[in-house]
Backbone as numpy.savetxt, mean C-alpha at the origin, in Angstrom:
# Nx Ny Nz CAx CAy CAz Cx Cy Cz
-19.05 12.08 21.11 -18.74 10.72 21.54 -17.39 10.68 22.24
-17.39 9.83 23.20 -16.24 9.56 23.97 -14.86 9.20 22.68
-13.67 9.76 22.95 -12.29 9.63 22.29 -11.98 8.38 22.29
-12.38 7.85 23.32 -11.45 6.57 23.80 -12.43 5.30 22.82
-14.00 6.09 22.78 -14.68 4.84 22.51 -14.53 4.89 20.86
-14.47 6.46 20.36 -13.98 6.44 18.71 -12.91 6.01 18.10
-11.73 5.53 19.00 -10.86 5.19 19.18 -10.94 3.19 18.54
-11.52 3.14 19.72 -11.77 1.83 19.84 -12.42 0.85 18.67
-13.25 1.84 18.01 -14.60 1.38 17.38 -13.54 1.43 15.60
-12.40 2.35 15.50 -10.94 2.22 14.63 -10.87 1.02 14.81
-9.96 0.84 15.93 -8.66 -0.39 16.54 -8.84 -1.69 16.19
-10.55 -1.93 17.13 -11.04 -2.78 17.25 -10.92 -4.14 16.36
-11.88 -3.30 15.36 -12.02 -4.17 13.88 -10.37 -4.82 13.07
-9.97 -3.75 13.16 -8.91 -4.36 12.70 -7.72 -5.42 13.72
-8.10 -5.48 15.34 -7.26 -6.24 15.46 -8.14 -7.65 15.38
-9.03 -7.53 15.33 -10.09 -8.95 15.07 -10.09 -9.61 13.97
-10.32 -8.90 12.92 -9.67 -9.73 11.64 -8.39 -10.22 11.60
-7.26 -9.63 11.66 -5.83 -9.87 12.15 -5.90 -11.17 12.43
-6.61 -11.19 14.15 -6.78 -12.32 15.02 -7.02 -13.67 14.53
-8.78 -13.11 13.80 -9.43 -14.31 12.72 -7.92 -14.82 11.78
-7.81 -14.21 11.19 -6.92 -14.52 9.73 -5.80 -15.61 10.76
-5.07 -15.41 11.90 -4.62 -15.82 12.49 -4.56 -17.87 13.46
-6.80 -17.48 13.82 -6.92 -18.62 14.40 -7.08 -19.04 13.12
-7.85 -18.55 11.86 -7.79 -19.52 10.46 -6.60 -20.38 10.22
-5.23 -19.82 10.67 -4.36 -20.78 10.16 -3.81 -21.97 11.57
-4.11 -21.49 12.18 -3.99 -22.13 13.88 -4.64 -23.64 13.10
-5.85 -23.11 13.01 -7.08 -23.91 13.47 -7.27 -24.71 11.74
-6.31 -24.33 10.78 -7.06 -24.73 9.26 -7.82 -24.67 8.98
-8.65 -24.05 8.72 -9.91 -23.36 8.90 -10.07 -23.06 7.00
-9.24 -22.27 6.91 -8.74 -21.66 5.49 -7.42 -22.80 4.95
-7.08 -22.86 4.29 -5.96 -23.43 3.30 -5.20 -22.40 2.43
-3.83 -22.42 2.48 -3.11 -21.63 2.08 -3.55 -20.97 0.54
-4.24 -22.00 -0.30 -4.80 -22.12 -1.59 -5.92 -21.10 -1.19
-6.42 -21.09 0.05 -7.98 -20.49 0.44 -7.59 -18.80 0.29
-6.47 -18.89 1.38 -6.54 -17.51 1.57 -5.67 -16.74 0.20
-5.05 -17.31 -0.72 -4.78 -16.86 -1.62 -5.59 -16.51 -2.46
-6.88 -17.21 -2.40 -7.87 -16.68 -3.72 -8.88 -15.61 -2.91
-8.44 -15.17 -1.42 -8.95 -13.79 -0.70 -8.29 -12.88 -0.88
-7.09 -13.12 -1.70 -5.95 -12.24 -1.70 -6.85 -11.46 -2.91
-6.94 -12.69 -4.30 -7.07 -12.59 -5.02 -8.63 -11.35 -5.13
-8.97 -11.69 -4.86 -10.33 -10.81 -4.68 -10.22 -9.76 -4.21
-9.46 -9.47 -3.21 -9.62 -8.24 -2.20 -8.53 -7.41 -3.05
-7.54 -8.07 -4.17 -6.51 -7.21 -5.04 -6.80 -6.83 -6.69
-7.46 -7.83 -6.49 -7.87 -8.04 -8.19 -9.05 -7.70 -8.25
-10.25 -7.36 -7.34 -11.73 -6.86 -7.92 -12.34 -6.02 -6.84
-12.11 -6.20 -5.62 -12.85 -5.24 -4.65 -11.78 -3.97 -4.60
-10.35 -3.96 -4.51 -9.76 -2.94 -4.68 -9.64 -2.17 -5.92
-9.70 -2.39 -6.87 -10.10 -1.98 -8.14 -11.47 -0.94 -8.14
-12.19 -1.75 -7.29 -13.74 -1.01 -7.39 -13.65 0.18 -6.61
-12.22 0.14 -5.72 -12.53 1.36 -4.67 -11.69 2.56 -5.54
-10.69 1.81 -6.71 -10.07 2.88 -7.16 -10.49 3.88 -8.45
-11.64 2.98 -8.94 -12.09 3.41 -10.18 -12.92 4.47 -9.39
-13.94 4.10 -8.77 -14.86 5.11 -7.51 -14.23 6.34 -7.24
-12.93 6.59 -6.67 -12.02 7.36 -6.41 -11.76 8.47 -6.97
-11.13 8.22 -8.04 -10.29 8.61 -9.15 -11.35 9.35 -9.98
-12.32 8.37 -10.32 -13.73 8.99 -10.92 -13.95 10.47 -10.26
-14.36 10.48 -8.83 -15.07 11.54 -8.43 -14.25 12.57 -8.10
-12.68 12.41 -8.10 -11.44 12.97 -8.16 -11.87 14.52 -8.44
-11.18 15.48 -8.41 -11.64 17.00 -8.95 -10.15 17.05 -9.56
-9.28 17.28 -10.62 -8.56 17.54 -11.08 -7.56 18.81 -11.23
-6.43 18.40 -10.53 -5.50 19.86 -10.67 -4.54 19.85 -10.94
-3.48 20.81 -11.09 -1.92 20.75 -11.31 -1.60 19.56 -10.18
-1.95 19.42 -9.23 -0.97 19.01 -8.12 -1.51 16.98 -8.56
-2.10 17.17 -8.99 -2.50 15.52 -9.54 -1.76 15.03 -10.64
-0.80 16.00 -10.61 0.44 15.43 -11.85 1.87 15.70 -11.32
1.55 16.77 -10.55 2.75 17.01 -9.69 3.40 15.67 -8.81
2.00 15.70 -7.85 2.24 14.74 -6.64 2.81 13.33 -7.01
2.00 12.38 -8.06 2.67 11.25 -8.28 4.40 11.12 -8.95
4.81 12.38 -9.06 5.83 12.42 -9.99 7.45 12.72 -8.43
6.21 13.43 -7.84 7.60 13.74 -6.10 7.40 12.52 -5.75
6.31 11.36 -5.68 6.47 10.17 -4.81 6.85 9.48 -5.49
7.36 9.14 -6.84 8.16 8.33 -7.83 9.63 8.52 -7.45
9.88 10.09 -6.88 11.30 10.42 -7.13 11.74 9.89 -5.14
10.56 9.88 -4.53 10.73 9.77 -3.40 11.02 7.95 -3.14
10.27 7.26 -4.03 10.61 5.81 -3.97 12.45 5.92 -4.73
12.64 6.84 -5.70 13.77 6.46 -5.89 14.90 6.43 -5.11
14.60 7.57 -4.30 15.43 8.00 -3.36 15.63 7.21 -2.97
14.71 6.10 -1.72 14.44 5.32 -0.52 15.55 4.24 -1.09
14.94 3.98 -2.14 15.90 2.74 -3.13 17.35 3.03 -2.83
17.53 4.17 -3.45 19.59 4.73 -3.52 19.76 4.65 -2.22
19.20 5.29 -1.19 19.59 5.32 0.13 19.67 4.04 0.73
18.80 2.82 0.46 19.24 1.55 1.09 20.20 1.14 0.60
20.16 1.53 -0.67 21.54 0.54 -1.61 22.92 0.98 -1.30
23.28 2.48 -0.66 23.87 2.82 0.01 24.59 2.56 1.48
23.34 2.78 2.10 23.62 2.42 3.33 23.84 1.02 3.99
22.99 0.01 3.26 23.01 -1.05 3.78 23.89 -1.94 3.85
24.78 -1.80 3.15 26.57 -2.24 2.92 27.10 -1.59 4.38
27.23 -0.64 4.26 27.98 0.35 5.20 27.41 0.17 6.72
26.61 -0.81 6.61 25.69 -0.75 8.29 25.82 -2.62 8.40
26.59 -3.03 7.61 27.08 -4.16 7.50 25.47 -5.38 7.23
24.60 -4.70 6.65 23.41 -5.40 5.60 24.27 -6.38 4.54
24.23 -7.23 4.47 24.98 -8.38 3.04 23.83 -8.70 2.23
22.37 -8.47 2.72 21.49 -9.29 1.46 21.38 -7.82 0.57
21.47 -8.52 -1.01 20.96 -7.93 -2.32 19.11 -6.99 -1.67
18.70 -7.63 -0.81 17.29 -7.57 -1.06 16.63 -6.08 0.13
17.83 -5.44 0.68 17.80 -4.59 1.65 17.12 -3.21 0.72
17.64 -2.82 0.09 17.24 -1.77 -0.76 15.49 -2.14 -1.97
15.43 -2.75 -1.55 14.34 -3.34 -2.16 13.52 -3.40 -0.56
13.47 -3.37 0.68 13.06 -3.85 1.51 12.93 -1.92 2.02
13.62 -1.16 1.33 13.68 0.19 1.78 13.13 1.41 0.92
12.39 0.62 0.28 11.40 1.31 -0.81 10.23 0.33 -1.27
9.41 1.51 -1.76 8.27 0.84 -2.15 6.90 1.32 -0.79
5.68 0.97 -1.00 4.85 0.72 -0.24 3.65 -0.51 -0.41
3.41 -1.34 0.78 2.03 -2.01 -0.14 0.59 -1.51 0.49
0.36 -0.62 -0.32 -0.85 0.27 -0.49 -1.94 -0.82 -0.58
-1.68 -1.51 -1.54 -2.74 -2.35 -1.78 -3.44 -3.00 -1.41
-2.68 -4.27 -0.23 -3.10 -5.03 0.28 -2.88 -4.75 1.94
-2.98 -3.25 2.40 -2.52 -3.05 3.75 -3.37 -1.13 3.62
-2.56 -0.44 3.07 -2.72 0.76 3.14 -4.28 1.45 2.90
-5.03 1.16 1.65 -6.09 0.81 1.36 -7.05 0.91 2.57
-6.96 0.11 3.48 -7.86 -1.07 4.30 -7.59 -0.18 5.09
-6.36 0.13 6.00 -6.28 0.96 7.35 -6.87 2.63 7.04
-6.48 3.03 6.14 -6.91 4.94 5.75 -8.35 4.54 5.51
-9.10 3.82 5.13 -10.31 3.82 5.01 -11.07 3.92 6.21
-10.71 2.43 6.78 -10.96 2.61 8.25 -10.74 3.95 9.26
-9.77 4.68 8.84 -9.56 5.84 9.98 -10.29 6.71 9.36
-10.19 7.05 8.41 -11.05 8.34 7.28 -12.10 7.93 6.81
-12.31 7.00 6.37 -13.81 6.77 6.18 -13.35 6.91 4.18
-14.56 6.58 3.54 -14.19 6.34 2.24 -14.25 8.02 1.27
-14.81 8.21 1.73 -14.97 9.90 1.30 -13.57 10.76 1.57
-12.59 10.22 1.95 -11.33 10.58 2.13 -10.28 9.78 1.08
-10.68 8.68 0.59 -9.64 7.73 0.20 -9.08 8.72 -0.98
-9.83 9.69 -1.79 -9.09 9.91 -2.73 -7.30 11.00 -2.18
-7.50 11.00 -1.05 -6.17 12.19 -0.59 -5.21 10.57 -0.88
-5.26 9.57 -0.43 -4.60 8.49 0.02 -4.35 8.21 -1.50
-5.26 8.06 -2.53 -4.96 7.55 -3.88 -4.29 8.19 -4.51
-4.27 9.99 -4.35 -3.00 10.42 -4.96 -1.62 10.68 -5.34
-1.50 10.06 -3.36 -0.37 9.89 -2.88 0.04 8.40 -3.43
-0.61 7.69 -3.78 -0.25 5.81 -4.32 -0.26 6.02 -5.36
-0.29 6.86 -5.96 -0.99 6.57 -7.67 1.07 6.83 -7.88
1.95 7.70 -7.64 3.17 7.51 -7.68 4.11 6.80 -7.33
3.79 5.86 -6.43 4.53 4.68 -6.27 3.94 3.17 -6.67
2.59 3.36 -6.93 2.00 2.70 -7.96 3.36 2.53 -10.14
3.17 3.46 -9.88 3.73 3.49 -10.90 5.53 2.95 -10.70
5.86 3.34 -9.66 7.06 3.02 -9.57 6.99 1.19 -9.81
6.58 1.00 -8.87 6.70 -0.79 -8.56 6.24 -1.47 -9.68
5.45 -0.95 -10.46 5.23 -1.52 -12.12 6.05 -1.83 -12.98
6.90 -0.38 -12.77 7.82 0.02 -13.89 9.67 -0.25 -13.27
10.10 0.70 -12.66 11.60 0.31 -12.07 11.64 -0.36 -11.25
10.71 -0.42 -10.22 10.77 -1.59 -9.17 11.35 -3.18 -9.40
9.79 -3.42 -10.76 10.05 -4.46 -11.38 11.19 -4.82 -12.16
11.79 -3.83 -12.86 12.96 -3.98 -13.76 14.02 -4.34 -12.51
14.36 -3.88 -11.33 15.45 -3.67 -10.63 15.57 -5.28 -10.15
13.83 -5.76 -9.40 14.06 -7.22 -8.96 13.93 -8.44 -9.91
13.68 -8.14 -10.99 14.00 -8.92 -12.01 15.51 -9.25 -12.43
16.30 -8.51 -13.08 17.42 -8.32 -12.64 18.42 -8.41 -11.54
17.78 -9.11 -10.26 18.64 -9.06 -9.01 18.34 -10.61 -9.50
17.19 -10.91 -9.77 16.78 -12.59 -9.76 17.33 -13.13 -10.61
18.54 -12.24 -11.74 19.34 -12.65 -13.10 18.59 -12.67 -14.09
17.20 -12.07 -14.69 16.78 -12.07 -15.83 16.38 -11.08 -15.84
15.56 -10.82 -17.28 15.55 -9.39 -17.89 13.98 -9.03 -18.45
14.04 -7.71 -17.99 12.68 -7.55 -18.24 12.32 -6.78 -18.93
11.84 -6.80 -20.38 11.69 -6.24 -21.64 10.72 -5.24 -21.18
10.87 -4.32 -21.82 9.44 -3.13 -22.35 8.43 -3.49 -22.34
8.36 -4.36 -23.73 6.70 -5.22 -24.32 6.59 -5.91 -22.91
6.94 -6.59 -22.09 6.54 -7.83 -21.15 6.19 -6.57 -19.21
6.95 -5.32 -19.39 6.62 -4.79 -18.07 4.99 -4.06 -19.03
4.57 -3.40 -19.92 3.75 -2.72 -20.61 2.77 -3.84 -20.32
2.72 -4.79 -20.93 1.47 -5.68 -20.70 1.28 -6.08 -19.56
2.17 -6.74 -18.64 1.61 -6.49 -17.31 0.93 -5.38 -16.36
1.67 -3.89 -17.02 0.62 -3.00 -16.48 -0.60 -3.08 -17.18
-0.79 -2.77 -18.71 -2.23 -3.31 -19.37 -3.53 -4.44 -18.36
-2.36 -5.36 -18.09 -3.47 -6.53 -17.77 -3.86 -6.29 -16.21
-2.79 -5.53 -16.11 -3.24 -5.15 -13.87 -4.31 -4.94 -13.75
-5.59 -5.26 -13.26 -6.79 -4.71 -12.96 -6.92 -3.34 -12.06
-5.64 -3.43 -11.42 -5.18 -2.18 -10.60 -5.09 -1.12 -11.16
-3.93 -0.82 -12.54 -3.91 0.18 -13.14 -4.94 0.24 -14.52
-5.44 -0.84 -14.52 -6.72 -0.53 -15.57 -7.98 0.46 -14.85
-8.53 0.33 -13.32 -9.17 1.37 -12.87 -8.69 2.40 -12.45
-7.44 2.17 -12.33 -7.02 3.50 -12.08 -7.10 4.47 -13.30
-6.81 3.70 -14.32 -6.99 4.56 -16.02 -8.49 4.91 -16.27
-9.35 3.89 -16.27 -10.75 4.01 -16.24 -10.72 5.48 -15.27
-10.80 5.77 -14.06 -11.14 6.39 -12.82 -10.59 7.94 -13.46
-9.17 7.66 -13.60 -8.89 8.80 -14.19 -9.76 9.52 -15.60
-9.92 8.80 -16.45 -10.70 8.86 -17.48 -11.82 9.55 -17.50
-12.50 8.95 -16.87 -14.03 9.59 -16.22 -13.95 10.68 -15.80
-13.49 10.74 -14.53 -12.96 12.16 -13.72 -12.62 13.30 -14.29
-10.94 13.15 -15.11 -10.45 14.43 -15.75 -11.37 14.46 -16.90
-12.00 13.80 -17.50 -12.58 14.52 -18.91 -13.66 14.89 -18.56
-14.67 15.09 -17.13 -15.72 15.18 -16.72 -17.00 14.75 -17.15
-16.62 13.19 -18.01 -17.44 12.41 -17.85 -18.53 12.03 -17.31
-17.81 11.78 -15.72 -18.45 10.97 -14.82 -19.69 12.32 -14.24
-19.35 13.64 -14.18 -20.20 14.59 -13.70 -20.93 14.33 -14.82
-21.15 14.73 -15.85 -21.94 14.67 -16.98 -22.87 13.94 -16.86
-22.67 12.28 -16.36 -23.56 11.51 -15.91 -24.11 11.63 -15.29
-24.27 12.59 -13.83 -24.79 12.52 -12.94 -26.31 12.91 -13.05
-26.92 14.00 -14.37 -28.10 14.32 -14.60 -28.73 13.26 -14.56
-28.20 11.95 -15.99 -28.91 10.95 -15.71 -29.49 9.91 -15.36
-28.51 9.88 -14.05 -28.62 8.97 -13.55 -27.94 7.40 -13.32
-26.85 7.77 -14.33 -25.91 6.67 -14.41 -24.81 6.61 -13.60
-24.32 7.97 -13.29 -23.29 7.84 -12.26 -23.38 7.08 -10.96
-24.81 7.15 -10.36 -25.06 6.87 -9.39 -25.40 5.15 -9.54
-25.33 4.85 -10.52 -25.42 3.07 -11.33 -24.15 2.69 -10.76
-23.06 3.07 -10.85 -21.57 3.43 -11.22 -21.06 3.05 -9.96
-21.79 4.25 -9.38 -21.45 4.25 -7.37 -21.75 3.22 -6.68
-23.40 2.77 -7.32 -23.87 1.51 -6.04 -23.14 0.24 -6.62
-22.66 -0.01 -7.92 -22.12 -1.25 -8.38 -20.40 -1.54 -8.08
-20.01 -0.15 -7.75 -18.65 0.25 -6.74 -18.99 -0.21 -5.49
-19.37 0.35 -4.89 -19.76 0.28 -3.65 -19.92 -1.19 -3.05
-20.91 -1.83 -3.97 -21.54 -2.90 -3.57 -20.13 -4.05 -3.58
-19.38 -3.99 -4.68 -18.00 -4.79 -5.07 -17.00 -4.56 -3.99
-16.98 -3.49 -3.39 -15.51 -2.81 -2.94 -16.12 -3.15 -1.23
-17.38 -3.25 -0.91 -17.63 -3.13 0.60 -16.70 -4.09 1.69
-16.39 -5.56 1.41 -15.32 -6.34 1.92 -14.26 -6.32 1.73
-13.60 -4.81 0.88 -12.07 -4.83 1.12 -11.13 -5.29 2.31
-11.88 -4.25 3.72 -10.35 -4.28 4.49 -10.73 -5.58 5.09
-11.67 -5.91 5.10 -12.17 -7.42 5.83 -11.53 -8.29 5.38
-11.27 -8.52 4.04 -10.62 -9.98 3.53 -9.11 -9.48 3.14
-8.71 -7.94 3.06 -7.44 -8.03 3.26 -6.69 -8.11 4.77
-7.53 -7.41 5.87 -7.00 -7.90 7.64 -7.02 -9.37 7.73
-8.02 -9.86 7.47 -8.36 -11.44 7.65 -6.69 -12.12 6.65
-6.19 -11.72 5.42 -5.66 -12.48 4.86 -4.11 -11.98 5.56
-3.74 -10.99 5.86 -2.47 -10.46 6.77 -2.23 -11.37 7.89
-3.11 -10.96 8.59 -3.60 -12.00 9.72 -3.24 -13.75 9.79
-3.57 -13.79 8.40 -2.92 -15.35 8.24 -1.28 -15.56 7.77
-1.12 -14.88 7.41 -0.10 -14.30 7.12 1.40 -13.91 8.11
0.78 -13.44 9.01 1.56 -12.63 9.90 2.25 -13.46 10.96
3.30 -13.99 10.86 4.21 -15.32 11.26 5.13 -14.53 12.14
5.04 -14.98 13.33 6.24 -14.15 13.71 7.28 -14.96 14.73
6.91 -16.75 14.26 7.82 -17.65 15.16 9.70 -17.58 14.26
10.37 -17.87 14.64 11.76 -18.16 14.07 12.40 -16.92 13.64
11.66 -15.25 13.61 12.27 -14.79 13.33 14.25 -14.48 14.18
14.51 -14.16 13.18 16.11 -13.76 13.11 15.85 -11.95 13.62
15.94 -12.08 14.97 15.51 -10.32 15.61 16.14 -9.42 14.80
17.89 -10.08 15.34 19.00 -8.69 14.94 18.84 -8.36 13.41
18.79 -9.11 13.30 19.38 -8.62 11.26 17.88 -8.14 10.54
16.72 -8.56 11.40 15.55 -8.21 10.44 14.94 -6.92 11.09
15.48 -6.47 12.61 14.81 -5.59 13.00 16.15 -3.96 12.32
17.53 -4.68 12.12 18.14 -3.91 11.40 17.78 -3.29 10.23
17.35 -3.82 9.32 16.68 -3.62 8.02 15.28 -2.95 8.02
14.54 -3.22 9.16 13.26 -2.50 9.16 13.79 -1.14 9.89
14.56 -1.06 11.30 14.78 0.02 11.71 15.60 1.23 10.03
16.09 0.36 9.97 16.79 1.83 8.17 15.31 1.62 7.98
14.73 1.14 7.43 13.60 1.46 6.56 12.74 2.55 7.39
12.69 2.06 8.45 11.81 3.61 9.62 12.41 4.76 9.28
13.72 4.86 9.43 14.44 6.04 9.31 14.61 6.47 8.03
14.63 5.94 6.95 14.37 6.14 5.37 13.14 7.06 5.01
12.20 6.48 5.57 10.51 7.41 5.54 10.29 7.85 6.27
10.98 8.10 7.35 10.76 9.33 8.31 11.49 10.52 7.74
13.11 10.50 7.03 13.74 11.77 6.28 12.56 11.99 4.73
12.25 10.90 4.23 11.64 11.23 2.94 10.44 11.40 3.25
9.75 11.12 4.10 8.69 11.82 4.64 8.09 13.41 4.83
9.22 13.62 5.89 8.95 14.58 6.05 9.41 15.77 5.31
10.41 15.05 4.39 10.53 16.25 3.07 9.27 16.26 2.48
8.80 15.35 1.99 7.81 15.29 1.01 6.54 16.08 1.26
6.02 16.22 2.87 5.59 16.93 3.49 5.15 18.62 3.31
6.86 18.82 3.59 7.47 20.19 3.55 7.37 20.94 2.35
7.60 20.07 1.19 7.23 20.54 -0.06 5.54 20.53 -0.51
4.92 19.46 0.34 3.57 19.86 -0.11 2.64 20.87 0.23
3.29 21.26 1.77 3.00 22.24 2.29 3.07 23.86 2.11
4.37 23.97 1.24 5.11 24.71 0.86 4.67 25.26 -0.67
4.04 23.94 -1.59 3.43 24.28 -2.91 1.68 24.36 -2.53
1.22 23.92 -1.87 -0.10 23.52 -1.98 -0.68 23.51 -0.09
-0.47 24.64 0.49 -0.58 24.83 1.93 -2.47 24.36 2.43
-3.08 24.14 1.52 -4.35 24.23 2.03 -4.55 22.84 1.83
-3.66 22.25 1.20 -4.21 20.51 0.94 -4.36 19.44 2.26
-4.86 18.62 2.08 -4.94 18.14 3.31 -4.17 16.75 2.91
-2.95 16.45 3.44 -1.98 15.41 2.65 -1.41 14.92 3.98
-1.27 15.39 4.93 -0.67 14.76 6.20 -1.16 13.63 6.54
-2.46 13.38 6.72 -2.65 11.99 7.24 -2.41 10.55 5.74
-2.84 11.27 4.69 -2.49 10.20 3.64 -0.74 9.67 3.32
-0.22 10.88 3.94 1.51 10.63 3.99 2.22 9.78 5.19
1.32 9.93 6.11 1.20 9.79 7.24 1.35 7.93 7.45
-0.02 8.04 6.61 -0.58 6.38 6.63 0.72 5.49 5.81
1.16 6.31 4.19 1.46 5.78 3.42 2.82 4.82 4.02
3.62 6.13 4.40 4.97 5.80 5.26 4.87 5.29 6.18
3.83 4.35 6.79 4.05 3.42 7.92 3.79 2.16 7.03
3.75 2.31 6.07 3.56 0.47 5.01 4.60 0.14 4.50
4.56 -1.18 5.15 5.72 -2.40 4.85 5.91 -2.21 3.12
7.26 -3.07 2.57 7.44 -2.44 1.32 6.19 -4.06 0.55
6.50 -3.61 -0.58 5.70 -4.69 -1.29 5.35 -6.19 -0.87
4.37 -6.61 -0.65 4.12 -8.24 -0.31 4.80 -9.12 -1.56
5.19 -8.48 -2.66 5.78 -9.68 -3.34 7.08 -10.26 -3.93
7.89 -9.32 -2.61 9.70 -9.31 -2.47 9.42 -11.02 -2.25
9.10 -11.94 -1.56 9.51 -13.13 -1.15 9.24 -13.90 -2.84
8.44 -14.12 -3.71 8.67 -14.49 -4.47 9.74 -14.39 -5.36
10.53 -13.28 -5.16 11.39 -13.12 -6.45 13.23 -13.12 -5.53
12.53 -13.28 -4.17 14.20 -14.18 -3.15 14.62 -15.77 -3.59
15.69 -15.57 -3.86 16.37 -16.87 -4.45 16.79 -17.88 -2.92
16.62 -18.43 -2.93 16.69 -19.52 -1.76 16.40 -19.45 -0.75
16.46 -20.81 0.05 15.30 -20.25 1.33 16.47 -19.58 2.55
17.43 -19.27 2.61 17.74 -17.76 3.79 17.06 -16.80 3.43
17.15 -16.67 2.06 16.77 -15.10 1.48 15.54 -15.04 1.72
14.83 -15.77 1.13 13.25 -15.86 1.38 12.79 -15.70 2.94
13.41 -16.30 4.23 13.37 -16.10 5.11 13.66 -14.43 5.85
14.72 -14.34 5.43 15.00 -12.63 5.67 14.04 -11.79 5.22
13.76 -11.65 3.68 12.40 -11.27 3.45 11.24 -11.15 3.96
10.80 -12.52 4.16 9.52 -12.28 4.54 9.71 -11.85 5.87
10.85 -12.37 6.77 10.59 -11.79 8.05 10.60 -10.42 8.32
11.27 -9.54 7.61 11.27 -8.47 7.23 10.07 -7.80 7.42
9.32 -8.64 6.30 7.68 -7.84 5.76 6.66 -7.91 6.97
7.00 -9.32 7.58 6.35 -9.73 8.45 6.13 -8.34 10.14
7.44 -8.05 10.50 7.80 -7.34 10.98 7.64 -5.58 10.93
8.06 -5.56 9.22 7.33 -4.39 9.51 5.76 -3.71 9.18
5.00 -5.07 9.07 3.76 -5.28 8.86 3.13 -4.96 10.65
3.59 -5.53 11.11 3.51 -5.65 12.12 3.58 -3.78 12.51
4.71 -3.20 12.41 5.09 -1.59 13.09 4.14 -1.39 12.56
3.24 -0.99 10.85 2.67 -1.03 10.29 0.97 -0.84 11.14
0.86 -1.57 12.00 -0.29 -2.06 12.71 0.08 -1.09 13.52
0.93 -1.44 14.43 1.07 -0.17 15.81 0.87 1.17 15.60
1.88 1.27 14.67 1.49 2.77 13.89 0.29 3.09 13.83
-1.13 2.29 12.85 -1.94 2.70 12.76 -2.85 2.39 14.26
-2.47 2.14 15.09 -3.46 2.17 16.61 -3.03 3.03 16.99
-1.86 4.02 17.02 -0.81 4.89 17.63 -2.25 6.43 17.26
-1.83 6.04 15.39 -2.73 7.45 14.68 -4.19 7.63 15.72
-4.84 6.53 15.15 -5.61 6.09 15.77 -6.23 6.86 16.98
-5.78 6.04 18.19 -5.52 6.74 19.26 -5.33 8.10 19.40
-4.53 8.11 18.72 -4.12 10.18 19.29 -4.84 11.07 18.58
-6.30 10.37 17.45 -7.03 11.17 16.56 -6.56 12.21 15.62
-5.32 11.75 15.22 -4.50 12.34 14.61 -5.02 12.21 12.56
-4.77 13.97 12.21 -5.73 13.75 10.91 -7.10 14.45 10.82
């Protein structure tokens, strides 16, 4: 098949939902209430279904304990390095180093690697999330809790991971998988119960997460200088921790195929849910314009991959 047209048949889809999610808010079409309970679905039950699926059919090795533990240390990094630099590059918001770590896999990352790889790939992409998964649960949360002046106990971060539907399939997925469960099933026929009731749940992921970005994706009033400052460090943050992370996977595990899932990961904006926990509306504004923005590179990036059939 023509490059340009495999290309296209990528791009396409995703700049159309975008678009949709877009005239939805033009046009009110959706209600802010609307597209929140698409959020809700496409985070809380169709993504879930793609991770339990995943994880399940997973093959288990050293490097599946390794890997999430370098991209934990690699979010830490990103963190120290904004909190560093962003003083010194004359950054004044608290919320820069928080804006220079993290990824949102979830509601962005997910949706685009699927689309380019197809679903029979997602598990390279889940191994690489399953470590900054953990981060944003655990220190992430403690750090912006604490910026917001309160405190965030043990018992209260523990049950929120408990109740995540996120890291509950991810535990399920794992479960199945490493104890070889889920093969076990396959004689009789249940695994494949497993697959089509995955399958069938998870099929409108990137659809109602493009569509809900899309509504999302505001890009009147931004403040250029100061928000394209903060995203440019953040480019340059995951481009050095990148390509370490790379180097070492290459270096322990040369036959893995991790480039395009590293690839994808490090072009995602940091978490969608920095604007809730910004204290007044500048901050909140800087934020989201931020996210907004590098949601946006986020996109180019993936037409860029895209395009050059890169992976």
């Amino acid at each position: 098949m023509n490059p340009v047209t495999d290309a296209l048949r990528t791009i396409l889809p995703v700049i159309l939902m975008l678009f949709l999610g877009v005239i939805c808010r033009k046009k009110r079409l959706i209600t802010r209430e609307g597209v929140q309970a698409l959020k809700t679905v496409a985070v809380q039950i169709a993504l879930p279904a793609v991770l339990l699926h995943t994880f399940a059919v997973t093959q288990y090795t050293l490097s599946d304990v390794v890997i999430p533990l370098m991209m934990f240390a690699v979010c830490v990094a990103a963190y120290a390095l904004g909190k560093a630099l962003g003083p010194r590059l004359g950054m004044k918001s608290p919320f820069v180093p928080f804006l220079t770590t993290g990824f949102e896999a979830g509601m962005l990352g997910y949706a685009l690697f699927t689309l380019l790889y197809g679903r029979e790939r997602v598990a390279e992409f889940a191994r690489i999330d399953l470590g900054q998964v953990l981060f944003v649960f655990t220190l992430y949360k403690i750090l912006l809790t604490r910026e917001e002046g309160g405190k965030a106990g043990t018992g209260q971060l523990i049950r929120e991971m408990v109740c995540s539907p996120i890291i509950a399939a991810i535990a399920a997925g794992v479960l199945l998988g490493a104890t070889g469960l889920y093969q076990a099933l396959v004689p009789s026929g249940i695994s494949g119960i497993l697959d089509a009731c995955t399958d069938f749940v998870s099929a409108p992921t990137s659809a109602l997460i493009l569509l809900a970005i899309g509504y999302d994706l505001v890009l009147d009033d931004i403040p250029w200088k100061a928000t394209c400052a903060v995203v440019g460090l953040r480019l340059v943050i995951m481009a050095v921790l990148g390509g370490l992370l790379l180097l070492a996977l290459h270096g322990l595990w040369p036959e893995m195929k991790a480039d395009a899932a590293v690839l994808v990961m490090f072009l995602m904006p940091p978490p969608f849910v920095l604007p809730v926990f910004a204290k007044g509306t500048e901050q909140r504004a800087y934020v989201s314009a931020a996210l907004s923005v590098s949601t946006l590179v986020a996109i180019i990036g993936f037409t860029v991959i895209a395009a050059a059939g890169i992976g």
